[in-house]
C-alpha positions, 0 to 999 in steps of 0.5 A: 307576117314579120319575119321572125328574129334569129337573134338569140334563137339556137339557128342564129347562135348556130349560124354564129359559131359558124362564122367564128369557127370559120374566122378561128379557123383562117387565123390558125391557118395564118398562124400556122404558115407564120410559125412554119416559115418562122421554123423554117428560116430557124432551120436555116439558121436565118431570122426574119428581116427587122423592119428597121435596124440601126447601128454606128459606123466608126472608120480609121484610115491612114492610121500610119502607126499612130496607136499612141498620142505620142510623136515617135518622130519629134518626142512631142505630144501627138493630139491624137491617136488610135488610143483616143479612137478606143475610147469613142468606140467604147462609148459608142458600144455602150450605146448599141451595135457599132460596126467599127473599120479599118481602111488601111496603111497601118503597117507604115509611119511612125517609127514604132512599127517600123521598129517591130516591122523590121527590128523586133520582129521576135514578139507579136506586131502591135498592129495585131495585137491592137486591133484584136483587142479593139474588135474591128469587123473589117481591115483594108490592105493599104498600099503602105501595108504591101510596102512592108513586104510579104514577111511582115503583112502575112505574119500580122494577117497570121496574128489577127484573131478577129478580122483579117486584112481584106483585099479583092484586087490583090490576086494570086498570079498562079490562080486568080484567086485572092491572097487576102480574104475579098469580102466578109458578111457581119451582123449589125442590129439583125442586118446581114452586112456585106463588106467589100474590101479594094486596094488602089492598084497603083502601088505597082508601079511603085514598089519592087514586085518581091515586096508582093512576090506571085500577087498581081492587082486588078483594076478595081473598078473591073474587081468590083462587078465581079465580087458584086455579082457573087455577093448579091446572088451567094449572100443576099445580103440586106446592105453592101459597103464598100471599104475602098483604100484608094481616093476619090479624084481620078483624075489625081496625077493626070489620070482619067476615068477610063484610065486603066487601073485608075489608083484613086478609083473610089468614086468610079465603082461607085458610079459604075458598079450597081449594089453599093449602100456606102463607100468608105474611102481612104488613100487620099487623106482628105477627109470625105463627108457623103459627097464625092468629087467632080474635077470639071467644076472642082467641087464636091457633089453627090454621086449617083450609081448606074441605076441613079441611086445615091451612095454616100461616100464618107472617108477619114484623114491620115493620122486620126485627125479626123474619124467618120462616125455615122449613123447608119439606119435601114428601114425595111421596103415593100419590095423587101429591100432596105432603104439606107439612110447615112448621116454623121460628122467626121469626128476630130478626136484631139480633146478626147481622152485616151482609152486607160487600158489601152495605154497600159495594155500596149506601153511595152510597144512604145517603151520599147520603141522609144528606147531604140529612137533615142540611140545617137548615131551622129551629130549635126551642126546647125538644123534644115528645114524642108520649108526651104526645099519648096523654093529651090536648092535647099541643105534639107534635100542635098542632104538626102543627095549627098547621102544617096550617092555616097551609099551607091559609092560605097563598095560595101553596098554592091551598088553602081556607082551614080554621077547623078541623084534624083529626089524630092522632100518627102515632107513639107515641113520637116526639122532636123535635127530635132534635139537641141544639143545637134545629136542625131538619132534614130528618130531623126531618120523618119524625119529626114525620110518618112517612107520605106522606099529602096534605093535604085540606081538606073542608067539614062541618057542625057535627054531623059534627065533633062525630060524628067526635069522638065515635068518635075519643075513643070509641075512643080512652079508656075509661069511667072511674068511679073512679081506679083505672080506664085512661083508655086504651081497652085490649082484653081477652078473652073472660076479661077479661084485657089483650090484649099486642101481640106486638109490643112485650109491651106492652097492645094498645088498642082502635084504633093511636094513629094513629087518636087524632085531636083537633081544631084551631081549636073549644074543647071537652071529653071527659068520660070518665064518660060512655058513649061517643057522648056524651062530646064538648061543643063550645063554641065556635070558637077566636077566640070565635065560637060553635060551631053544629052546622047550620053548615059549617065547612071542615077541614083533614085528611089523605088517610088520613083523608079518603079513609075511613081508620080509620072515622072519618068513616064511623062518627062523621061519618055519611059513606058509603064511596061519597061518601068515596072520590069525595071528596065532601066535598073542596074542595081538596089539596095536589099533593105530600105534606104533609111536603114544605109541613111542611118548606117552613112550617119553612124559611119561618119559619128566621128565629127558633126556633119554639116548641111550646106545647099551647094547651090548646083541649080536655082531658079532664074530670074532670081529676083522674080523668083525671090518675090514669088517664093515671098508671096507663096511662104505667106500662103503655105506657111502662114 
């Protein structure tokens, strides 16, 4: 007998429903735990994690108080600015979700800030008000930004209605707590985003500590776990960048990795510390396109953190010139983690038109600061250039010399009184005076002095000027044998081939020039035949007077290099960090800038044109190698 066949009798239809009733059933169960999570994660004021998500990353650096296509310095224009960033950033926006940072030193350079810094200081910063209206998500403190002092930072953190300045490092003395906020979350195309802000610790070691009065910094690296930890068991978040003011070459000013508050310690969290996504440097003013850097081969390499995950590290250049914009894509894993991936370009943006309401909504900013750059406050005959101060005595840096010790002299000052002045060109190539007709103005300072450093005097012995001289010149020119050798210390690989200075295409030296500092006030030479350490004969004091090694004499030098600032005191002048940072050796400083006495000595002497001469006091020997190499080496860095 067949078996009968259930299909279409009521025992099949029964045994149907049920199987459908029990089918029914488990979906309403799964869309019930679905519905109950989903609620859930509403309550809490979460949602559920996207399965890919993507926004545009945009970071300034370095801005140094280019917010107008405008040199406050020269009067000339400027091919970018923070005006045409604006404008990239609002095209962006349109586009979707752009997640637009800051990396700090922004309260320092072009005379406009200076001007509301310290001059008009009775309306709103224009830093605050700019970088309020174009809506960034995260601001680094820079050094530059210390440099400014606690009454202009802490008043523009005050102004910020959006982000404020952010640093982990910088930590109250009184608690250990952060004076700046360490860490922000935002929100990007449903991604939580975890931003950590560090600040290169090594200012230090070059500014008065009233500047950052009951603040002490941290070594990074050291800063870095301790905010990841907190970040990653408090946030969860679904990605973490690091937005570091500091460099990426550690080994930059003969430093190494384990050197303790390393100042350009970028690459060295990201290969220590577990967690980071992407890292955003600045500091360096380099320019950093997903690599970092490795200092044995001299080349740029990926790098990998402690667990072997590889973290981008992209960064800008100083000025604007040019801006990482990056597209930055996060898909969603089955361990319930995002996989990030980064790509972009460093975006110049000379040729972009700046941002109309942006220029009509700050012209009051530049207007004003325009006014006061273009007070005369004497006139020069003739002009100098710093081109000549990379080869040796130059009219350019005696004229800071001269100036220096004449403020130190001036009784009205309260300073003592220096037989001997330190100093470097703080610019590679500068002009003064700008103006055809020989004016001297207020802009022309920024030209002849480009930072906000005081002027110390301190007391050293003979030995240690000669010991600082030694590693300045050191560092400074190369061991010639022949005619055909540099006299400029140039960096070479591990292949012997020139380094270039992304920056400019142009050979990168051993130390920045900034750190070519010669001597006012003794009469000496350099012999570049001679093997650094030993190059340096100290004959005698300016006015005749012979030079002794075991005597003290009284110096005139900056804040930068007084604190510690390039090495020098330390390595060629014997001085430890400690008995530097407690100023020691400091016998008196100016309460204001040096730039402001510098303008002061100029508008005291209007009365007749001043006249730059290199009193030739040192030079470098012998003159005819030396003359052939300075030759060879204007060719390069001054094509």
């Amino acid at each position: 007998m067949k078996e009968k066949k259930t299909f279409g009798h009521p025992l099949g239809m029964q045994r149907r429903a049920f199987r459908a009733a029990g089918i029914f059933l488990a979906l309403a169960t799964a869309l019930f735990v679905a519905a109950t999570a989903f609620a859930a994660c509403a309550s809490l004021g979460a949602s559920p994690k996207p399965a890919e998500a993507s926004f545009t990353l945009i970071e300034t650096t370095d801005v140094h108080g280019d917010f107008f296509p405008y040199d406050f310095k020269t009067g000339k224009d400027k091919p970018t600015s923070l005006s045409q960033v604006s404008a990239i950033v609002k095209e962006k926006r349109a586009m979707g979700d752009v997640l637009l940072v800051d990396d700090g030193d922004i309260l320092q350079g072009q005379p406009v800030i200076y001007y509301y810094n310290f001059m008009k200081t009775d309306v709103p910063n224009p830093v605050s008000q700019i970088y309020n209206y174009m809506g960034y998500d995260a601001i680094a403190v820079g050094n530059h930004d210390v440099e400014t002092g606690h009454a202009v930072y802490d008043k523009v953190n005050k102004e910020f209605t959006g982000a404020k300045f952010m640093s982990a490092n910088i930590v109250k003395k009184s608690d250990g707590k952060p004076w700046f906020q360490p860490y922000k979350i935002v929100k990007k195309d449903g991604l939580r985003i975890a931003i950590l802000a560090l600040t290169e610790p090594g200012f230090v070691k070059n500014f008065p500590s009233i500047l950052y009065d009951g603040c002490e910094v941290e070594d990074m690296v050291v800063s870095a776990a301790k905010w990841m930890k907190v970040i990653q068991e408090k946030e969860k978040p679904d990605m973490v960048i690091g937005l570091f003011h500091s460099g990426v070459d550690y080994t930059y000013g003969g430093q190494k990795a384990e050197t303790p508050s390393n100042e350009n310690a970028a690459q060295l969290v990201a290969q220590k510390v577990d967690g980071f996504d992407l890292v955003l440097v600045g500091h360096d003013h380099q320019g950093w396109e997903g690599m970092g850097w490795d200092p044995v081969s001299k080349a740029r390499v990926d790098i990998l953190s402690p667990s072997g995950k590889t973290v981008p590290i992209w960064g800008g250049q100083n000025d604007l010139r040019k801006i990482p914009v990056l597209s930055v894509t996060a898909t969603l894993g089955e361990d319930g983690d995002y996989d990030v991936a980064v790509s972009g370009e460093l975006v110049d943006p000379t040729g972009v038109t700046p941002d109309p309401e942006f220029l009509s909504k700050f012209a009051s900013y530049a207007e004003g600061a325009k006014e006061w750059l273009s007070t005369k406050i004497g006139s020069m005959k003739g002009t100098i250039n710093s081109r000549d101060s990379m080869y040796g005595d130059s009219a350019f840096v005696d004229l800071i010399h001269d100036l220096q010790l004449a403020v130190t002299r001036d009784p009205a000052n309260n300073l003592k009184p220096a037989q001997i002045s330190f100093c470097a060109p703080l610019s590679a190539n500068a002009v003064l005076p700008s103006r055809a007709d020989g004016s001297v103005t207020v802009a022309d300072m920024f030209t002849l002095y480009m930072y906000e450093n005081w002027l110390y005097t301190m007391d050293l012995t003979g030995a240690q000027i000669k010991g600082f001289l030694e590693d300045s010149y050191g560092n400074w020119m190369a061991q010639m044998k022949g005619d055909q050798d540099h006299l400029i210390a140039f960096s070479f690989d591990a292949d012997g081939k020139m380094v270039t200075d992304p920056r400019t295409n142009l050979p990168r030296s051993k130390t920045a020039s900034y750190n070519y500092d010669s001597a006012q006030g003794i009469n000496y030479t350099v012999d570049v035949t001679k093997s650094a350490g030993s190059r340096i004969t100290i004959t005698s004091l300016s006015d005749g007077t012979p030079f002794d090694p075991a005597k003290t004499y009284t110096v005139a030098i900056n804040s930068y290099r007084a604190m510690g600032g390039g090495g020098l005191l330390e390595r060629g002048a014997g001085i430890s960090a400690a008995d530097l940072l407690s100023m020691k050796y400091v016998t008196s400083a100016t309460d204001r800038d040096l730039r402001y006495y510098l303008t002061a000595w100029f508008e005291k002497n209007a009365s007749s044109p001043v006249s730059p001469t290199a009193d030739g006091n040192w030079k470098v020997i012998p003159e005819s190698l030396a003359a052939a190499g300075a030759k060879t080496d204007r060719a390069l860095m001054y094509p």
